[in-house]
N, C-alpha and C positions, 0 to 999 in steps of 0.2 A: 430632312431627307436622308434618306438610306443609302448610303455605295451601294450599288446595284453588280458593278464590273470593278474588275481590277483598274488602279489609278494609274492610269496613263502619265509617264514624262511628257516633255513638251519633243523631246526626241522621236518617241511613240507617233505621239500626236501628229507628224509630218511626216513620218516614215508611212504612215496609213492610208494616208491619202492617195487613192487612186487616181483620183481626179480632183485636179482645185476649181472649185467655181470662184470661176475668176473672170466676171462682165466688164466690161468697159463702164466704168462710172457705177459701179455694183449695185443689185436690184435693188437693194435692204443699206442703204449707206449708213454707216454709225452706228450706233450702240445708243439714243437718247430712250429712256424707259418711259415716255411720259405715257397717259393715255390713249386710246387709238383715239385720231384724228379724223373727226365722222367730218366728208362734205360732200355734199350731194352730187351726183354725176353730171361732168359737165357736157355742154352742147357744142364745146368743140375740140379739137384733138389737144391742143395745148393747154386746156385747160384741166382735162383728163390727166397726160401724161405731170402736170407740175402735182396733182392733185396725188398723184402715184409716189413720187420721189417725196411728196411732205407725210405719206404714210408710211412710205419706207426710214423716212430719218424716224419716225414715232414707234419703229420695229413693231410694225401695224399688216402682217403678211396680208389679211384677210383684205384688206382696203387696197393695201397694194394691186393685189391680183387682178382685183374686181376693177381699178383704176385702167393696169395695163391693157386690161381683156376690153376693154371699153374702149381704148386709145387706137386696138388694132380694127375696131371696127370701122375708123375714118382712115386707118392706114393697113391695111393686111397685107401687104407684101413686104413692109418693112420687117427686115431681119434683127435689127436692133431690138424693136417693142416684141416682136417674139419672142427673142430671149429671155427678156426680163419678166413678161408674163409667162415663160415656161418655166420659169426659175421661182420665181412667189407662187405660181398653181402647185407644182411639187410640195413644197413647202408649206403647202394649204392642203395638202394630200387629194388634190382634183388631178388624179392621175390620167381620166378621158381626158379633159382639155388637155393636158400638158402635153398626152400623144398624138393631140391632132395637130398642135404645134410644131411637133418634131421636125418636121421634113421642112420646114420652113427654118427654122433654128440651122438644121443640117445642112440648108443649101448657102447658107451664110459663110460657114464653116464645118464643113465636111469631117473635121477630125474633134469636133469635139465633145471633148469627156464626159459633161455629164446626159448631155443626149445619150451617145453610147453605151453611158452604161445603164441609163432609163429603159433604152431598147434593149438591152442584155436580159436587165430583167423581167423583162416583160416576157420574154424567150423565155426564161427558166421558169416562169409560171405556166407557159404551155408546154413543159419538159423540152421545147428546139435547142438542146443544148448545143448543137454547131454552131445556131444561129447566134445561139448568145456568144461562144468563144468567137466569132466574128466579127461581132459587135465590139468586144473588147479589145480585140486587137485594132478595130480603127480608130480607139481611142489614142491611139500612139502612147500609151503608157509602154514601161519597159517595166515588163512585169516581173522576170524574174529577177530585178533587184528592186521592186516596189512590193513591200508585205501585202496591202488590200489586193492588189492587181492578182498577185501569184493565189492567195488565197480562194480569188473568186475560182481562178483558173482553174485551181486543184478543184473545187468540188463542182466545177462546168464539167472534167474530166471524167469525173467520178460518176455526175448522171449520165455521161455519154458513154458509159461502160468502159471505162478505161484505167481503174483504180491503180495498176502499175504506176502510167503517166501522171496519175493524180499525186502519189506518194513520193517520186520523182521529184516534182515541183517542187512540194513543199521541201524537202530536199537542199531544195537547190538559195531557200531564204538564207539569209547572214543568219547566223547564232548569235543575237546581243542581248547584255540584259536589258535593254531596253524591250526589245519585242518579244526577247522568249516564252514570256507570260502566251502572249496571244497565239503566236507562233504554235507551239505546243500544246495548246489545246484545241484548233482544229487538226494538227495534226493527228492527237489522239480520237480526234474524232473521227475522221477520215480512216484511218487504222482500225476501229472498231469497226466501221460501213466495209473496210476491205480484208474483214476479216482476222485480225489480225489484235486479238483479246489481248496479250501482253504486253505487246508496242504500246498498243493504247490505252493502258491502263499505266504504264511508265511515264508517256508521255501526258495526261493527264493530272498526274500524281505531283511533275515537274512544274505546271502550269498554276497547281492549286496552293503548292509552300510556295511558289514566289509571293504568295497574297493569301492568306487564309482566310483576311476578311472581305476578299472579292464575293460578294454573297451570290453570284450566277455564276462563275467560275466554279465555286466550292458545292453548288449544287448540282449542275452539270456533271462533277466529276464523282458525287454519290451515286447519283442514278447511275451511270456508267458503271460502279461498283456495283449498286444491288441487281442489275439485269445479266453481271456475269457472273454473280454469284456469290456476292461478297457481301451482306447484310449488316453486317456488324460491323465491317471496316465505313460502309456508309453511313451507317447510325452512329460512329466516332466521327466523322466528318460534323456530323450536324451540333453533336455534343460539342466539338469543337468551337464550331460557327457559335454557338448559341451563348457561351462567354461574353461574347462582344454584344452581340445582337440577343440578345433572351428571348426579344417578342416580336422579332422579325416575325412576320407573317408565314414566310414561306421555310423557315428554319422551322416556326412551331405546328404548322400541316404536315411538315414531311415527320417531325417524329410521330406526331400521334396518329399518322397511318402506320411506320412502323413500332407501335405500341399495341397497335390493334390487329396487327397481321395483315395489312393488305399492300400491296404491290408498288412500290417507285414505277412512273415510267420513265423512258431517256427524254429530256426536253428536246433534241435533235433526230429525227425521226425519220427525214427525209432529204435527199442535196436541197431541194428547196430551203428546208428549217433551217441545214449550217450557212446556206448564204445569208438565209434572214440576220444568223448573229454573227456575221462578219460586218453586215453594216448595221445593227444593234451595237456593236465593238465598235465601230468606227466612229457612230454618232456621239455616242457615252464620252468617247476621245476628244471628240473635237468643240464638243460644248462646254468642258472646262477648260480649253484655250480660246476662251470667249465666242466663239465664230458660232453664234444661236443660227444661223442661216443653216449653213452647211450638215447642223445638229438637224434640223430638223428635216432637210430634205432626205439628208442616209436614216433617218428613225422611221420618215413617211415609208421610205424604199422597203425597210423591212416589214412594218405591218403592210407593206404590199402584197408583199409573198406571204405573209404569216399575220393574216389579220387578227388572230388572239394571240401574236405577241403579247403579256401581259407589261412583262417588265417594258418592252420598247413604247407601249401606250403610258404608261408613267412615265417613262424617259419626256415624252412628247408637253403630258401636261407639266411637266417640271421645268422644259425650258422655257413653254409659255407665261411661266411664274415668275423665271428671270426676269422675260420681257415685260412683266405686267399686260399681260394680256390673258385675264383671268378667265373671259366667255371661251377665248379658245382654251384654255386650261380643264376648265369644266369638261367642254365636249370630249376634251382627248378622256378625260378620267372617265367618261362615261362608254369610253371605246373598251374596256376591261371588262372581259368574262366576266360573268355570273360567277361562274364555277369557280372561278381562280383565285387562289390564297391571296392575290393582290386587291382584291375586289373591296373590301373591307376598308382596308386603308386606303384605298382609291374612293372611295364616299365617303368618308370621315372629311378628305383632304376637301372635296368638293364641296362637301358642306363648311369648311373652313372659308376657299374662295368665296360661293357665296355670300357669307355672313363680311368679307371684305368688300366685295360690293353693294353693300348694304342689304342685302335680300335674308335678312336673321329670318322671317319668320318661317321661309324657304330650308335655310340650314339648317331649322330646328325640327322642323317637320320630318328633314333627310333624315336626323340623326336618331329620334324618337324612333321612327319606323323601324330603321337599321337593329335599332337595341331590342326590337319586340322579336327579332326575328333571329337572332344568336341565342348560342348556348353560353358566352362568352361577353359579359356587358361593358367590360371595364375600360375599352378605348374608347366606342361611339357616350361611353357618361362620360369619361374627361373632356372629351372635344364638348361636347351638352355644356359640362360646367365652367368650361375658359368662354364660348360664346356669351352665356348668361353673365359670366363676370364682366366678359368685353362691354356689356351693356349694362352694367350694375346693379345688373339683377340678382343681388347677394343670394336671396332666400334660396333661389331657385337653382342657384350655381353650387350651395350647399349641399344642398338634396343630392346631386348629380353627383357629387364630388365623393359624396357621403354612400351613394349606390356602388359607386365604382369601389370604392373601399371593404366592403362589405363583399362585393364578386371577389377580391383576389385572395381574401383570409391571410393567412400573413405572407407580411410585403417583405419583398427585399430590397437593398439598396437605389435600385432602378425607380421606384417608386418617393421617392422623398417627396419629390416637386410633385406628386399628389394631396401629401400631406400638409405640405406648403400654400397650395392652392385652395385649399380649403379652410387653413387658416387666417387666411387672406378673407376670405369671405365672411368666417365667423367676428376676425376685426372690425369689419366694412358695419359686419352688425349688430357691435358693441356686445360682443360673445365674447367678451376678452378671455376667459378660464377655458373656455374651450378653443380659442385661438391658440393661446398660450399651451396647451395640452398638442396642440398638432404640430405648432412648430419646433418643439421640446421632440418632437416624437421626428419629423423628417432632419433634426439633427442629429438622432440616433442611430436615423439611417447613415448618414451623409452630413458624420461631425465636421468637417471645414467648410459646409458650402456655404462664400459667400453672399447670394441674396438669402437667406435664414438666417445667417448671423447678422444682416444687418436689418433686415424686418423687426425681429425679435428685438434686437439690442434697440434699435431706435423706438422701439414701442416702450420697450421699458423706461427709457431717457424720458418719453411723455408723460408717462406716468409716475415720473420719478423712487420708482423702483429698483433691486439690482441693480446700483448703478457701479458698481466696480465691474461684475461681468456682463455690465450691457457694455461697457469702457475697453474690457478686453476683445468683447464681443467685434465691436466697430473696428476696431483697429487693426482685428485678423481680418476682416474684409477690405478694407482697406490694402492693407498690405499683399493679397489675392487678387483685388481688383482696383488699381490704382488711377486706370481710366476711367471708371464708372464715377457717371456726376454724382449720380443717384448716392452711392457709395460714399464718396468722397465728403459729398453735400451730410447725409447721417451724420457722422462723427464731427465736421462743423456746428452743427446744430446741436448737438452732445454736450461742448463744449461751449454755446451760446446759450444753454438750457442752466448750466452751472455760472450762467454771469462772466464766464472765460472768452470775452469779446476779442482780445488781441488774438489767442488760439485761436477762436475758430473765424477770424479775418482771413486769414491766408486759404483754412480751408473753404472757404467758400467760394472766396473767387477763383479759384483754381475750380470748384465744381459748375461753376456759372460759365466758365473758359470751356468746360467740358459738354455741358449741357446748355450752352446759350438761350434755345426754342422753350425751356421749360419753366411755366408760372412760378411754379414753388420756390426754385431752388433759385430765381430774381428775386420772389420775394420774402425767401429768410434772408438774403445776402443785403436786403434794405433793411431789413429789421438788425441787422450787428451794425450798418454804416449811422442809424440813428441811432444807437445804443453807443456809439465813439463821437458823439457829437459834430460826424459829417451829415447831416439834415439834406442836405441838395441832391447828395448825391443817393441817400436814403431815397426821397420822393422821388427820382427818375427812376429806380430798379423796381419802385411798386407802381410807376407809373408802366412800365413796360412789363410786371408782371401782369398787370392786367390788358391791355394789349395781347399778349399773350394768347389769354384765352381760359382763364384758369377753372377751376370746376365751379358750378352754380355753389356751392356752401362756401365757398371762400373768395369769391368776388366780393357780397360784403363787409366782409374784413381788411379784406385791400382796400376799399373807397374809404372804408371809416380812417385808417391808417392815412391813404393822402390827405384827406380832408383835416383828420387832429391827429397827429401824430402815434406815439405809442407812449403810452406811460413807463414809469423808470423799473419797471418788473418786465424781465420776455413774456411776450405772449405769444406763443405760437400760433401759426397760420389752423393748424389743426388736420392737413393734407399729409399723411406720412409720404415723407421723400423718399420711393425707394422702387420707384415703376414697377409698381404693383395695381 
């Protein structure tokens, strides 16, 4: 996943919030990621509301919703199950139920937050901007020392024609580094809308070096640049941006309009749009301080007002991803313009999800189409060629890997793990010289990357090849990546391939500590405990690597292995250890 927004402190993060949703027994209690928890609607209220709070622990919004809205139909005046289905509907972006909810929610508790600021915005989508600076103010926030509060304020002011008062406010926020980022770039927005090209181009310019890798921040404040007249200072922004990010989507649309001569617009375009990425900003915030809730109701809020938010509908399917709630993930990716540079990678990703809930031949169909229809093939083939490998469909993962390769003509750096991935394939299909030729080739790119030196080196170990720099090989990854079992496991196995049993005793059990769940790496660690004349404890490691689960070509060799041992030569399992 991509920063979208500048990385909020945990400071930020609490300073933003205009309102805490904060329920009594909270709609969505926990953080447990498991699958949503489908149970049929029940026939009576308790049985609904317990059915609600087991899809709220399962971070299940969609169930929830559907639980509470079902609960209020044996109870509708109750103010509590209001809540809680006003709270999971937002968060499901059923913005009508949630407003029919309201006034029920509000007679409960007349002051609070996030009703008010539900109705705020719902006001600023029909331009009532009194109605919303009304709304907000019965939120009992204290807004002029709360940044989201002052923020909404200033651009409530601003539709209400009052750009002074607007400027004022903002004004009137602390100067921290914590908030300055945000701070100053509505300011500068604000300042541009009130006229006021230099303010806002300062205060922009201050927003975008505190973070040059905020990719909405640092495109916000181009466009800003090319619409006052500055082309070149925006197209050094992108240049900029484009170090980090090369193939960010919306870093590589904006140069090649300004390559071609056609127009930046401002992302911010109207008080509605800067509200929208105040709470676009405030969700981005508050979902890396785990709160998926709270993420999602301010993300809903702004594709409320700005239903092709791009970035806020990725925002949306990316916390559903956290949650493992992939069907909502899907739909949000599929809330992405057509038009919009995010669009691409927003079906790429979906075809990912899919292919994780097993619907491959769905993902594959996405991605086929996707690639007929660029000028551009080279992401929707890798995604093609990791699904086909996730399935072991070597040939086909080839092919993919091998198209994508051929779209970019020469690779730079960024690319290694393409060349990697394909030689993963050509292993898989006893291509060894042309395995060997790609991984030789993504080390060129990206000479220290540990999983290629340890692919590489432990293929050569099997082969009994290069074995002094398949030996230095392991041992630089190793020394890179000293958690990885997979890692760790290589170079044990290096050292059990040279008959160095005591060696690679330690390494291995330290890789089996690391990777417990993994066939292989139980079962080379049985194959060194019978090769030291421990036999007992040899047959439980191959007894539990197959337990395990381990791949159809090497469950054979484990049973042969429990049933008659191993003879006095290693014999590898024949699985390269390296989760690939």
């Amino acid at each position: 996943m991509i920063r979208l927004f500048a990385r909020p402190t945990s400071t930020l993060a609490g300073l933003l919030s205009v309102v805490a949703v904060s329920l009594s027994g909270a709609a969505l209690a926990g953080t447990n990621t498991t699958k949503p928890v489908m149970i049929p609607m029940a026939e009576t209220l308790s049985g609904n509301y317990l059915a609600a709070l087991v899809a709220g622990l399962a971070t299940d919004t969609a169930s929830a919703a559907q639980y509470y809205a079902e609960s209020l139909k044996f109870d509708p005046h109750s103010g509590d199950l209001a809540e809680r289905a006003f709270v999971t509907l937002l968060a499901e972006g059923n913005m009508t139920e949630a407003l029919r909810l309201a006034p029920t929610v509000s007679r409960k508790n007349p002051n609070n937050g996030i009703v008010q600021l539900v109705l705020a915005i719902d006001a600023i989508r029909g331009e009532q901007f009194q109605t919303a600076r009304n709304a907000l103010r019965r939120s009992g926030g204290k807004q002029n020392a709360d940044l989201t509060g002052s923020l909404l304020t200033a651009w409530i002011l601003l539709g209400a024609g009052n750009p002074r008062k607007a400027i004022d406010t903002i004004d009137k926020i602390t100067d921290e580094p914590a908030t300055r980022p945000f701070r100053n770039l509505h300011a500068g927005l604000i300042a541009k809308f009130a006229d006021h090209p230099d303010d806002a181009l300062q205060l922009l310019k201050s927003a975008y070096e505190a973070d040059k890798r905020a990719v909405i921040t640092a495109d916000i404040y181009a466009r800003v640049l090319f619409t006052t007249g500055h082309p070149e200072d925006a197209k050094a922004v992108y240049l900029e941006l484009a170090k980090t990010f090369p193939r960010h989507p919306l870093v590589v649309d904006a140069l090649s309009r300004l390559a071609e001569g056609k127009p930046l617009e401002d992302r911010v375009k109207t008080e509605s749009d800067g509200v929208a990425e105040v709470l676009f900003g405030l969700g981005s915030a508050v979902t890396r301080d785990g709160d998926e809730l709270s993420s999602l109701i301010y993300l809903r809020l702004a594709t409320w007002l700005q239903p092709n938010h791009a970035a806020a509908n990725v925002a949306i399917a990316e916390t559903y991803e956290r949650m493992k709630q992939l069907e909502s993930a899907i739909s949000a990716y599929e809330k992405v313009p057509a038009d919009a540079s995010l669009r691409v990678s927003a079906d790429i990703q979906r075809a990912l999800d899919l292919e994780q809930l097993g619907k491959s031949d769905e993902a594959i169909a996405l991605l086929k189409a996707l690639d007929k229809r660029l000028n551009n093939h080279t992401e929707p083939l890798v995604a093609l060629g990791n699904i086909y490998r996730s399935k072991k469909a070597f040939a086909e993962a080839a092919e993919a890997y091998s198209g994508a390769i051929k779209d970019i003509g020469v690779p730079d750096q960024g690319y290694w793990g393409l060349f990697y991935s394909r030689g993963i394939a050509f292993e898989r299909l006893k291509r060894w010289p042309e395995a060997e030729a790609d991984f030789r080739k993504a080390l060129e790119l990206a000479p220290d990357q540990p999983l290629v030196l340890n692919y590489l080196g432990y293929s050569w170990i099997e082969r009994g090849t290069n074995l002094d720099e398949a030996f230095r090989m392991l041992r630089r990854a190793v020394e890179q990546s000293p958690t990885d079992g997979y890692i760790v496991d290589s170079l044990g196995w290096a050292f059990y391939r040279l008959g160095q049993y005591d060696n690679a005793l330690q390494l291995m059990e330290r890789a089996v500590q690391l990777k417990a769940a993994d066939p292989t790496v139980n079962d080379h660690l049985g194959d060194v405990y019978w090769h030291l004349g421990r036999k007992l404890e040899a047959q439980f490691q191959w007894n539990h690597a197959r337990d395990l689960g381990p791949d159809p070509e090497d469950l054979p060799k484990i049973l042969n292995k429990i049933e008659h041992g191993l003879t006095d030569e290693p014999a590898p399992s024949g699985t390269t250890s390296n989760g690939g």
